[in-house]
LOTI-767106 format. One record per residue (C-alpha): residue number from 1; residue in one letter; chain; x, y, z. Coordinates in pm, 1 decimal. Layout:
N
NUM; a; A; X; Y; Z
...
This chain:
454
1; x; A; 0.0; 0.0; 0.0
2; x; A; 292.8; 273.0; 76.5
3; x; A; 408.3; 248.4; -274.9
4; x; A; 53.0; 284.4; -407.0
5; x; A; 42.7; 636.3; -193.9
6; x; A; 345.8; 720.4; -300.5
7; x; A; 231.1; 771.8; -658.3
8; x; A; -72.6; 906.4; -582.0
9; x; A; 130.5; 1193.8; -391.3
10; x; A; 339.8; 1193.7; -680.5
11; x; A; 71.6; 1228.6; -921.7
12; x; A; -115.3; 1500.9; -723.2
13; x; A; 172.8; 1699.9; -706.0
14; x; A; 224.5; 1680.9; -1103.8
15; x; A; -101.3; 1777.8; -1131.9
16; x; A; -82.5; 2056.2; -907.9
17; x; A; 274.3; 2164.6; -1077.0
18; x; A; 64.2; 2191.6; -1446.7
19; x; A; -217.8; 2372.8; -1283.9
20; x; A; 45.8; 2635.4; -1184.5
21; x; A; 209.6; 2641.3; -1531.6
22; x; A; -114.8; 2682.4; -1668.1
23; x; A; -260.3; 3005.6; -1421.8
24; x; A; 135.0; 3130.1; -1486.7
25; x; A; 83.6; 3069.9; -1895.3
26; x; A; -276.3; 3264.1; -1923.4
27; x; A; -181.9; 3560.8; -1669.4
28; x; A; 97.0; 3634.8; -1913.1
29; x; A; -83.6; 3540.6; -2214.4
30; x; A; -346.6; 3780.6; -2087.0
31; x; A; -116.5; 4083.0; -2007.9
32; x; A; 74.1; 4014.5; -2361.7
33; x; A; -263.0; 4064.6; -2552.2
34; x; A; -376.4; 4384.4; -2319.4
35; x; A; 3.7; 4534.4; -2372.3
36; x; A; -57.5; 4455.1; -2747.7
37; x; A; -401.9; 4626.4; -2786.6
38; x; A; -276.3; 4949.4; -2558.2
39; x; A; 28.5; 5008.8; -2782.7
40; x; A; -189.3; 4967.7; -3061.1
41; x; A; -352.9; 5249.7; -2981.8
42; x; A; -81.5; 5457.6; -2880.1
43; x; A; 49.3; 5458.4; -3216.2
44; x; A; -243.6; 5499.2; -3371.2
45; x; A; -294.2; 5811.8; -3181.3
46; x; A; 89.5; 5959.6; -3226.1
47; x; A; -20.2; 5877.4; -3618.4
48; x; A; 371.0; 5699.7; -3664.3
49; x; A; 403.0; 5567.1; -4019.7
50; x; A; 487.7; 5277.5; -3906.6
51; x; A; 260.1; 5060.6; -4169.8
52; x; A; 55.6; 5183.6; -4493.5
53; x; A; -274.1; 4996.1; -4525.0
54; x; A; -96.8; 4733.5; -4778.9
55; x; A; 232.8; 4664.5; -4535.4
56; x; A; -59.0; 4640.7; -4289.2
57; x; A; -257.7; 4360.2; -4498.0
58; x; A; 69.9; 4175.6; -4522.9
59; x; A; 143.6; 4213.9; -4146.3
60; x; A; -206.7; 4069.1; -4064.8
61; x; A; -170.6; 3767.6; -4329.1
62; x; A; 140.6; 3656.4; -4124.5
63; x; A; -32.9; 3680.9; -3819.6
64; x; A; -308.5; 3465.1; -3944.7
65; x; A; -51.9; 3175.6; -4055.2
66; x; A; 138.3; 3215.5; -3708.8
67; x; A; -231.2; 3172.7; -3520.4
68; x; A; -325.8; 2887.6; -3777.9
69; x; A; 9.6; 2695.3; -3658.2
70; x; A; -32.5; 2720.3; -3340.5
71; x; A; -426.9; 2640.1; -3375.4
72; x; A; -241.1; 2327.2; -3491.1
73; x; A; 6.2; 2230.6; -3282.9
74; x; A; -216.7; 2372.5; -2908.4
75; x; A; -218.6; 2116.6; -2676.5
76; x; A; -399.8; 2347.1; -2413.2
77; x; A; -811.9; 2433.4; -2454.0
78; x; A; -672.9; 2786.9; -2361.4
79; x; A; -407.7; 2777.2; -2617.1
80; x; A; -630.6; 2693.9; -2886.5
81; x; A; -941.6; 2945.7; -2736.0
82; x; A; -674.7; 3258.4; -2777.8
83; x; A; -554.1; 3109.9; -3107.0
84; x; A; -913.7; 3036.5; -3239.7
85; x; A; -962.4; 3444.2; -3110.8
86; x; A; -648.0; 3623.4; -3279.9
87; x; A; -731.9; 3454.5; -3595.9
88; x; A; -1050.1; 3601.4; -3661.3
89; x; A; -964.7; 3892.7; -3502.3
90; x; A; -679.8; 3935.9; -3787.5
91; x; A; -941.8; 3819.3; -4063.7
92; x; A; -1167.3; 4141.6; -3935.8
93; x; A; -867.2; 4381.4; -3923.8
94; x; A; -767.2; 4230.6; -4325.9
95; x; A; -1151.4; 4291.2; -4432.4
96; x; A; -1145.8; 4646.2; -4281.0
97; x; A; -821.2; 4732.1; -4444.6
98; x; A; -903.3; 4606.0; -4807.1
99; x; A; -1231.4; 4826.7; -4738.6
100; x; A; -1034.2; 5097.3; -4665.0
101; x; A; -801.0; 5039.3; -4935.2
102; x; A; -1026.1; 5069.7; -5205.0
103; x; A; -1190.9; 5321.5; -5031.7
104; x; A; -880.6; 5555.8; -5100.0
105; x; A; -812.6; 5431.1; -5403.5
106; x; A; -1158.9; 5546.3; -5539.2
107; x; A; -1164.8; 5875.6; -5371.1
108; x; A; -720.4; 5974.5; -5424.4
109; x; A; -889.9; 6225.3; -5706.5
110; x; A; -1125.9; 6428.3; -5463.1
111; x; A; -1026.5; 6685.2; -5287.8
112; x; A; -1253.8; 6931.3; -5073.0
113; x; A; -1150.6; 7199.3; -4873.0
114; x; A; -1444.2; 7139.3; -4634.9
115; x; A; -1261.2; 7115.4; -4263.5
116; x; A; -1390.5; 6840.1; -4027.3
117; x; A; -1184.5; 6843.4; -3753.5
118; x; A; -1196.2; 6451.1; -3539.0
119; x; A; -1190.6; 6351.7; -3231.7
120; x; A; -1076.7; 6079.8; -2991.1
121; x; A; -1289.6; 5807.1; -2820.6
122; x; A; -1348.1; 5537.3; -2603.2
123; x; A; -1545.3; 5242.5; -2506.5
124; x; A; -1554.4; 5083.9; -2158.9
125; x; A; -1752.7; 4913.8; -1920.5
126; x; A; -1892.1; 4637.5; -2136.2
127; x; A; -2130.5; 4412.1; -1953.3
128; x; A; -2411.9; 4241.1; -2063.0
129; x; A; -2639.4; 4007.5; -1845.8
130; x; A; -2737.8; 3640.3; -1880.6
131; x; A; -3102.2; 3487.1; -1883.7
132; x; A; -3052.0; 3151.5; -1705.9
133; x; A; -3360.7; 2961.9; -1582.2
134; x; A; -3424.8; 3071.1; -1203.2
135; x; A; -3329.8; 2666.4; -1165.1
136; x; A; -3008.9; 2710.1; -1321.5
137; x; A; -2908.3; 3023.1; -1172.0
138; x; A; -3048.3; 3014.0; -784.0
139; x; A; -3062.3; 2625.2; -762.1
140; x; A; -2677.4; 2580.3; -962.7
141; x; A; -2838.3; 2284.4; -1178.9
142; x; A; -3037.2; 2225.3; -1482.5
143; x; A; -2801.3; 2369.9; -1772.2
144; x; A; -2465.2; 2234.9; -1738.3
145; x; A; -2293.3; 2493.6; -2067.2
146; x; A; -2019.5; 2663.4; -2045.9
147; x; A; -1879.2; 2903.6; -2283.9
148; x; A; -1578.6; 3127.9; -2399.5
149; x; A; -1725.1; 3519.8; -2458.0
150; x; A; -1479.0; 3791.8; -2677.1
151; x; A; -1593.8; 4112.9; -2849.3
152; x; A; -1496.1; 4249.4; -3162.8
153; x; A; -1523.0; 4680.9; -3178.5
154; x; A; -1472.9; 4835.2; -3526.3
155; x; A; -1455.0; 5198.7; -3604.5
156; x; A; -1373.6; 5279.0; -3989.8
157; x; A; -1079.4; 5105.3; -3988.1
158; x; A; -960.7; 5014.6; -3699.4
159; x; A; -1073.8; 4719.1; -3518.3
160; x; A; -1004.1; 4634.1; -3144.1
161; x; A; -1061.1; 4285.7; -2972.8
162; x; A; -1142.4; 4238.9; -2580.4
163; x; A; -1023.5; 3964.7; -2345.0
164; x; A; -1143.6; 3663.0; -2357.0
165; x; A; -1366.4; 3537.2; -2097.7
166; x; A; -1394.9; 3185.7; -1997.3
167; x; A; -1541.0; 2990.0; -1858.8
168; x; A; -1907.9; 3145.9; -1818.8
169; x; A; -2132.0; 2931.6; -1690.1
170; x; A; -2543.7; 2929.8; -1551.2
171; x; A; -2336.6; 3082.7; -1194.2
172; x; A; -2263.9; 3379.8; -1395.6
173; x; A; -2579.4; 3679.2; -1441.1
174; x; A; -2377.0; 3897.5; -1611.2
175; x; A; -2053.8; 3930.4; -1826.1
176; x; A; -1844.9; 4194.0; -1761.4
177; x; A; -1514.2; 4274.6; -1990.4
178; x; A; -1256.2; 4494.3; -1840.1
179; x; A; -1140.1; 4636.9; -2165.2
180; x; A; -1091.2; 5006.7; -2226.8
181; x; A; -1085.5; 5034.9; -2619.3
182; x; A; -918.2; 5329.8; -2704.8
183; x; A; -983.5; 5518.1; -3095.6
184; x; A; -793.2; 5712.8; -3287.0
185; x; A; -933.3; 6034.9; -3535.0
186; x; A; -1308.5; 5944.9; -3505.4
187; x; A; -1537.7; 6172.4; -3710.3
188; x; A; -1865.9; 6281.8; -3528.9
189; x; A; -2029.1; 6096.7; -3829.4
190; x; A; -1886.1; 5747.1; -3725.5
191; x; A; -2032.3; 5444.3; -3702.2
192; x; A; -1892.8; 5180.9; -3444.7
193; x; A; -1968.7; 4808.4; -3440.1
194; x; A; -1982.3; 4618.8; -3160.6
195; x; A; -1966.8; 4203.6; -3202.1
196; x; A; -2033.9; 3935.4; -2944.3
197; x; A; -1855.6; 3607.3; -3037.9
198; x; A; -1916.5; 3250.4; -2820.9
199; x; A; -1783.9; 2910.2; -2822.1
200; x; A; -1978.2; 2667.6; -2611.8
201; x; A; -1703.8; 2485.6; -2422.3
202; x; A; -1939.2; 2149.6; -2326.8
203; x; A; -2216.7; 2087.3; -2537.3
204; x; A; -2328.2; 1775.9; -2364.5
205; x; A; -2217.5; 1613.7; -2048.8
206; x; A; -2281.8; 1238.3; -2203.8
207; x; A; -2110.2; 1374.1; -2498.7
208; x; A; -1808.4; 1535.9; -2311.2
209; x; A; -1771.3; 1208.0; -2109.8
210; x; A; -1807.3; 960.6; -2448.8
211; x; A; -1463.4; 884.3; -2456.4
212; x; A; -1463.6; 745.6; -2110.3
213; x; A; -1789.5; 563.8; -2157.9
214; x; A; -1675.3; 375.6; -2466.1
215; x; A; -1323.5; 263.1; -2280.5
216; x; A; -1549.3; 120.5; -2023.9
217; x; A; -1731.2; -107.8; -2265.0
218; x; A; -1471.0; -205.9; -2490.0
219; x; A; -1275.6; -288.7; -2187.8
220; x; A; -1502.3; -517.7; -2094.7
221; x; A; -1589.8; -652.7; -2423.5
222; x; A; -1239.0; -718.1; -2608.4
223; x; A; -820.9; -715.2; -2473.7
224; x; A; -734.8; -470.5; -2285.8
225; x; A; -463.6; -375.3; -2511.4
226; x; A; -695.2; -405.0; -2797.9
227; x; A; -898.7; -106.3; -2636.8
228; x; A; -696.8; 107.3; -2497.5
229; x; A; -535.8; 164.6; -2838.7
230; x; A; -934.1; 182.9; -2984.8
231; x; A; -993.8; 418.1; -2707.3
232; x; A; -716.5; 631.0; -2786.6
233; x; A; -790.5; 681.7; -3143.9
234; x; A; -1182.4; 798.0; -3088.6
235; x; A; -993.5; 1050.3; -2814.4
236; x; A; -817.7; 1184.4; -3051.7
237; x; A; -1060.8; 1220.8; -3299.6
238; x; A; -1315.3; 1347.0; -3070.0
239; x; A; -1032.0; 1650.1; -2957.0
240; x; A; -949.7; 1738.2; -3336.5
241; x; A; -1343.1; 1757.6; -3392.4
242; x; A; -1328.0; 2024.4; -3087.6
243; x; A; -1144.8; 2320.5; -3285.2
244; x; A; -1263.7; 2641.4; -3156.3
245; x; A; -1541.3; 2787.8; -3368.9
246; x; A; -1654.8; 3091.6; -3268.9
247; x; A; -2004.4; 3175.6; -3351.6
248; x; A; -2147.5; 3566.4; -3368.7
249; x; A; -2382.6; 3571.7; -3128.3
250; x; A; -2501.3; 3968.3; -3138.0
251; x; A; -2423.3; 4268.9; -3272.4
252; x; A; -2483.4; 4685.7; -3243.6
253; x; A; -2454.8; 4987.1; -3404.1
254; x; A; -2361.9; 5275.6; -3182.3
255; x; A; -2357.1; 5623.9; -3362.7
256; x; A; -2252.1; 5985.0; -3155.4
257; x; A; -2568.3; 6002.4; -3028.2
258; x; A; -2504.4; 5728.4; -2830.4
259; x; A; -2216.8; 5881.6; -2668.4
260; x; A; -2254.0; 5989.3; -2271.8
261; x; A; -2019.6; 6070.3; -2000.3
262; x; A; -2182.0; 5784.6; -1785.9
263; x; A; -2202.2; 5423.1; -1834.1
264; x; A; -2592.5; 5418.0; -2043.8
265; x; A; -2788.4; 5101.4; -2185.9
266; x; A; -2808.3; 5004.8; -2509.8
267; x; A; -3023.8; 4781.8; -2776.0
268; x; A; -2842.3; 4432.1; -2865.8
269; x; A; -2945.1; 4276.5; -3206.9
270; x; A; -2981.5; 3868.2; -3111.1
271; x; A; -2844.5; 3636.3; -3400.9
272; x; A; -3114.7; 3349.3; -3484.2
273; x; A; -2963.7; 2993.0; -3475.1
274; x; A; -3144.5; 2643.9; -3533.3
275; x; A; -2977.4; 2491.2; -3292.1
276; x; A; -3056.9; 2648.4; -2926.2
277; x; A; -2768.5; 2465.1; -2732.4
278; x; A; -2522.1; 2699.2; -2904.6
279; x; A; -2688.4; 2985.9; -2791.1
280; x; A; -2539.5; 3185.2; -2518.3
281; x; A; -2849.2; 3348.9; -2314.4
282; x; A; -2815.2; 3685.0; -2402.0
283; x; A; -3096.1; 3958.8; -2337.8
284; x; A; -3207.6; 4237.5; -2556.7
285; x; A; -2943.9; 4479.1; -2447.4
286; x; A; -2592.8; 4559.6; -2304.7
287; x; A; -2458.4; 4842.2; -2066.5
288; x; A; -2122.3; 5021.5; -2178.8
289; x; A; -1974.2; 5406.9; -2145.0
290; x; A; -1931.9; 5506.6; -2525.1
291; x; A; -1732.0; 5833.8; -2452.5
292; x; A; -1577.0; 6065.2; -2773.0
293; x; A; -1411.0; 6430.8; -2737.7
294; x; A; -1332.0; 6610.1; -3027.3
295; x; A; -970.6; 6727.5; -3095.4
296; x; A; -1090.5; 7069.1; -3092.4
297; x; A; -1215.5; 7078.9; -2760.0
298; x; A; -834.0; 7103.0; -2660.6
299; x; A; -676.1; 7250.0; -2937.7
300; x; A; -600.1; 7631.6; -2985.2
301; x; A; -809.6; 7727.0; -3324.9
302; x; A; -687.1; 8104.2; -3350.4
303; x; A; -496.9; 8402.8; -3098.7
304; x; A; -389.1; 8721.5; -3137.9
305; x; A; -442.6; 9083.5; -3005.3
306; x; A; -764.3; 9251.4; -3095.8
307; x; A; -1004.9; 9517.6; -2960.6
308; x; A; -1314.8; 9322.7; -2806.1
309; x; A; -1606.6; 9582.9; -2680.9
310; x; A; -1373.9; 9886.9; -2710.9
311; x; A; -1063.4; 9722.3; -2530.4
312; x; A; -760.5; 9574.0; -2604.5
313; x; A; -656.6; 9238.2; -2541.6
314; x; A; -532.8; 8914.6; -2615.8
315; x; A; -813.2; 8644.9; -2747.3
316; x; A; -784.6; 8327.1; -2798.8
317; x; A; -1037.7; 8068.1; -2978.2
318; x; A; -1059.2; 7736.3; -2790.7
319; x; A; -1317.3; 7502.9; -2643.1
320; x; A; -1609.3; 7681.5; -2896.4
321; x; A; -1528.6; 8028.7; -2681.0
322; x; A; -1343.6; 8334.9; -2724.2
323; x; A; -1175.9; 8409.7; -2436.4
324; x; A; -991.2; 8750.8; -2394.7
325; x; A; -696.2; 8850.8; -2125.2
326; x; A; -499.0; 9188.8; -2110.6
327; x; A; -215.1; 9040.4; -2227.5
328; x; A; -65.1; 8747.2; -2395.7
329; x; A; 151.2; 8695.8; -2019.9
330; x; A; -194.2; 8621.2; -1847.5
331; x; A; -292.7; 8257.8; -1994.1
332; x; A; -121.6; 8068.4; -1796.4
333; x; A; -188.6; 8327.3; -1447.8
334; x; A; -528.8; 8442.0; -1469.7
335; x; A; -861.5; 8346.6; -1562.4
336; x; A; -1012.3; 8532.9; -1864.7
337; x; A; -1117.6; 8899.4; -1783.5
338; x; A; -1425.3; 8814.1; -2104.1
339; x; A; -1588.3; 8503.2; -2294.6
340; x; A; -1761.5; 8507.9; -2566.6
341; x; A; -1919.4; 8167.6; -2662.5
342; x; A; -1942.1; 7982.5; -3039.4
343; x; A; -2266.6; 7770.4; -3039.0
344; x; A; -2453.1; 7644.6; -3339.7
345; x; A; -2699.3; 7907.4; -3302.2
346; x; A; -2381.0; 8189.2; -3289.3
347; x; A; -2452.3; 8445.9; -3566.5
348; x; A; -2130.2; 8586.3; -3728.9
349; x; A; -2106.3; 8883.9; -3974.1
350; x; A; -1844.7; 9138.0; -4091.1
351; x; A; -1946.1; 9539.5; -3999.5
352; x; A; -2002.8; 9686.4; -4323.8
353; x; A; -1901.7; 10064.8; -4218.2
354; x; A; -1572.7; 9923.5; -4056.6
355; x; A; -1377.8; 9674.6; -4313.5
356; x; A; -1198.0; 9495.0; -3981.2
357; x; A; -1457.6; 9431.2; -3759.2
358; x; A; -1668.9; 9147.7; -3680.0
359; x; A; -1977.1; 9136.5; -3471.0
360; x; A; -2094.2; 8829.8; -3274.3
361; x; A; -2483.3; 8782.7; -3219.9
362; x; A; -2559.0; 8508.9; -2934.3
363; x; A; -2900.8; 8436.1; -2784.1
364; x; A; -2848.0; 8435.0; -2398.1
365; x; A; -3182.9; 8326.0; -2208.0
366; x; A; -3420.5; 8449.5; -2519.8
367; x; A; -3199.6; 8807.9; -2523.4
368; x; A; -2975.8; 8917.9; -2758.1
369; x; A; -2620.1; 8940.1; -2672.9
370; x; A; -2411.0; 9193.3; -2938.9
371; x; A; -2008.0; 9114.1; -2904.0
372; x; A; -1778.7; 9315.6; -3136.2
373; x; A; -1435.6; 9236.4; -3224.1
374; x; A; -1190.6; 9492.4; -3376.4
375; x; A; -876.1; 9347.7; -3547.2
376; x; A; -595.0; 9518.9; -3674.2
377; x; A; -569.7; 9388.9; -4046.5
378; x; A; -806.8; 9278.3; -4295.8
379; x; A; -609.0; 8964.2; -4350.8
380; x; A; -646.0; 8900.2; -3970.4
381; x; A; -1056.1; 8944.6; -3976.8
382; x; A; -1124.0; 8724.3; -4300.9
383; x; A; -891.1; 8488.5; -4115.0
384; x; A; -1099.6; 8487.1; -3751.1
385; x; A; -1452.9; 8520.9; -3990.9
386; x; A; -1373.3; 8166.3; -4191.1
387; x; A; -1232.2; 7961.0; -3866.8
388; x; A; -1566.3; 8155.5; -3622.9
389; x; A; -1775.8; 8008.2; -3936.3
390; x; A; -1613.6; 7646.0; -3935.2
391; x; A; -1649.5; 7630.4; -3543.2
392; x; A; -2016.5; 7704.1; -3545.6
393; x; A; -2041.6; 7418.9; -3791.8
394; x; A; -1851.9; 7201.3; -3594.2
395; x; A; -2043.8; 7290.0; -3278.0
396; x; A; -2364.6; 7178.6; -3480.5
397; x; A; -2170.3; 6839.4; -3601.0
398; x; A; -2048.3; 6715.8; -3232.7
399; x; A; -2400.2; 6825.6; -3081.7
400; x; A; -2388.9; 6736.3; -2699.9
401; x; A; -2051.7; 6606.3; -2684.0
402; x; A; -1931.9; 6945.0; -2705.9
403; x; A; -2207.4; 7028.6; -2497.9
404; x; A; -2141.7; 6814.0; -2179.8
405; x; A; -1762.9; 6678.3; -2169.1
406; x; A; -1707.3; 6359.3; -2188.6
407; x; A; -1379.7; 6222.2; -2004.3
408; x; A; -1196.5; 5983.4; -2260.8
409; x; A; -780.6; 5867.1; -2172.9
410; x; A; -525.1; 6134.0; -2239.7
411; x; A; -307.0; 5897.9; -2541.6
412; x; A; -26.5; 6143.5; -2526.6
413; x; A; 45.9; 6055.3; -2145.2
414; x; A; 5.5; 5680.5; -2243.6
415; x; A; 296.3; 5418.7; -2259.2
416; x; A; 307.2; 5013.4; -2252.8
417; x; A; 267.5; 4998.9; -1836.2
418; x; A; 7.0; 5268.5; -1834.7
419; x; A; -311.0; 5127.1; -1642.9
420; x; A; -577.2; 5293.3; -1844.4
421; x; A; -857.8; 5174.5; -1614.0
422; x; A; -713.7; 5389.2; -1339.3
423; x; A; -844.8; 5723.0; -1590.7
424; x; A; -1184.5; 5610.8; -1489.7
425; x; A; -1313.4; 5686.4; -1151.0
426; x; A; -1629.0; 5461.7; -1189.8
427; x; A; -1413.5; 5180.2; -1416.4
428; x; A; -1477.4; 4823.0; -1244.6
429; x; A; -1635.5; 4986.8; -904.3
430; x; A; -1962.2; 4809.5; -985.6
431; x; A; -1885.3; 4422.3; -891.2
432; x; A; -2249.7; 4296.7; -819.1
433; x; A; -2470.4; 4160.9; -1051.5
434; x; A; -2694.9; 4352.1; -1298.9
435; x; A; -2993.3; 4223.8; -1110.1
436; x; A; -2882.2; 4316.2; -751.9
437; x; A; -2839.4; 4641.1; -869.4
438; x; A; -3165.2; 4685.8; -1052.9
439; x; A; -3388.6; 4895.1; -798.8
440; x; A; -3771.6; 4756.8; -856.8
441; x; A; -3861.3; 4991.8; -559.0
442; x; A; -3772.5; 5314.6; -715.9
443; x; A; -3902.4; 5242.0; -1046.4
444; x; A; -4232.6; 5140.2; -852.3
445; x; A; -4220.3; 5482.0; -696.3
446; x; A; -4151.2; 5690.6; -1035.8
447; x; A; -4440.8; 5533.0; -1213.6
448; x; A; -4683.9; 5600.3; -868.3
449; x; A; -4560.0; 5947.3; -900.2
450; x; A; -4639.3; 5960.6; -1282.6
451; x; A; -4974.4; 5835.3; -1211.5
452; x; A; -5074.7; 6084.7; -940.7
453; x; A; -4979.9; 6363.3; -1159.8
454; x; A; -5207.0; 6244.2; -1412.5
């Protein structure tokens, strides 16, 4: 009996040795991909030519035969999950680059002198809850699935992959992705694309366990020998039927008026499938904090010394506002001494008895606010009339998120060890469920309240 406890001990500790390797191999496989995806977006942002769209084609066609090899030679579930993932992430990236491609190939001959300036954003906070059965859920039996959850986010033509999560199972009401996915020169007309991919790890416990079963009865049917090698073989072919295929489980379409400072709930668009064990239980819709800020916002448009309402100063066009010190020495000391602000509703006209001067017409709580600006060249007031005219437009173009700021990560402040989920106050504070933190009792008391009014 001592040696037979001997190799038990021996055995457990093997096993326990490979479950270390294995927590040790997806911690760093995990903080390789998240390194990955931030300097992605660094250089996107610093706008390095580090690839053209063709170089980047080529790039993403090796990195499709390197995941396809090691699809091939994985050995690990988790090895060929992330494998299974960067592959079709690269096939999305190729698509949106060909598209992109030929997009600039068909359009090289236009040229407009329309300015649209572009902005920055960000999308964080994905979570999206889980229907279980209460018997599944509450009880922790019934529906035995498991599966392995990544998303997809595409913006023109960049496209941005989360973590993957796995395994999520009937003890799970929510998912919830840690991701911040950062984008680079957004236009306020953009269109993102959000994708929900699954693989179901366990389709069937009788299934999962078939291998096992089948030993047992050839075992006791035929040689030992005989069936352990006949064994073998159906394992085998039973683990190269298991390649990861992810399936698209739902999709969005999130435009700028989506965007919010806050963490807001969105409609999900639920694929249809035949087959309802490959389903993940999804529900109609999906929390996240779609955030954008327009370069513009930050940027210094126009400066220079003028005569506003009779006096002279300094002005300065930022932020969709005019703001005016006594001197150029006073920026960086002393708050501005007048505003004016640039709205979509901002009337702007040249004087026609005074060739340099331009008068501002706002409408300030239904009165009419007159501004006039003297400057000292004709040059200088065609100059300030054309960029007051394209910020008015662009005012009207970014709507409320030039309205209400909304916070998105600094990318110039960024760098490979940069936690970006520290920029967020409220980023992965919320560690409940979606249900616990559904109030029924303040909903109850807003629709009382609605009634009694009526």
């Amino acid at each position: 009996m001592a040696p037979r406890r001997k190799s038990i001990g021996s055995l457990r500790g093997s096993l326990n040795d490979s479950l270390d390797k294995e927590n040790n191999y997806l911690r760093s496989l995990s903080d390789y991909q998240a390194r990955v995806r931030r300097r992605e977006s660094i250089r996107n942002y610093k706008n390095v030519a580090e690839y053209d769209l063709e170089q980047k084609i080529e790039l993403e066609t090796k990195i499709k035969e390197g995941s396809s090899r090691l699809l091939a030679a994985a050995r690990h579930p988790a090895q060929s999950l992330e494998a299974a993932r960067a592959l079709l992430t690269s096939s999305k990236r190729m698509s949106a680059y060909m598209v992109e491609l030929e997009h600039q190939k068909k359009n090289m001959s236009l040229k407009t002198s329309t300015f649209n300036s572009k902005g920055k954003l960000s999308i964080s906070d994905l979570r999206f809850p889980l229907m279980w059965r209460d018997t599944d859920h509450f009880k922790n039996r019934g529906d035995y699935r498991r599966f392995a959850i990544f998303c997809i986010v595409r913006v023109g033509a960049e496209v941005h992959d989360t973590n993957l999560l796995f395994p999520i199972d009937r003890k799970q009401t929510d998912i919830s992705f840690p991701d911040v996915l950062l984008f680079n020169n957004v236009p306020a007309e953009f269109e993102l694309s959000l994708e929900v991919y699954s693989h179901i790890l366990q389709e069937d416990l009788s299934i999962a366990s078939t291998p096992r079963k089948i030993r047992k009865t050839i075992h006791s049917s035929i040689s030992k020998t005989v069936g352990r090698k006949f064994a073998a073989v159906l394992r085998d072919e039973y683990e190269f039927n298991k390649v990861p295929q992810f399936e698209l489980m739902a999709y969005a379409k999130m435009t700028l008026d989506d965007s919010n400072k806050n963490i807001r709930s969105h409609d999900l668009t639920l694929n249809n499938f035949g087959n309802k064990i490959q389903i993940l239980p999804l529900f109609g819709h999906f929390c996240c904090r779609l955030a954008i800020q327009p370069y513009c916002m930050n940027k210094e448009i126009c400066a220079g010394f003028a005569i506003v309402n009779n006096q002279r100063c300094w002005i300065r066009l930022q932020n969709f506002q005019i703001d005016s010190w006594k001197s150029k020495k006073c920026i960086e000391k002393l708050e501005p001494i007048y505003t004016i602000c640039m709205t979509k509703e901002t009337i702007v006209r040249r004087s026609k008895s005074i060739k340099n001067q331009l008068r501002i017409i706002n409408n300030v709580t239904d009165n009419e606010k007159r501004d006039v600006i003297e400057l000292y060249s004709n040059e200088d007031a065609q100059k300030w009339l054309e960029q007051l005219t394209i910020c008015i437009q662009e005012h009207a173009r970014w709507k409320h998120a030039v309205i209400i700021p909304q916070q998105v990560p600094n990318f110039e402040y960024l760098n490979e060890n940069t936690n970006i989920k520290n920029f967020f106050n409220n980023t992965n504070k919320r560690q409940k469920s979606l249900y616990d933190e559904t109030s029924l009792l303040d909903n109850i008391c807003k629709e009382v309240n609605i009634f009694q009014s009526k």
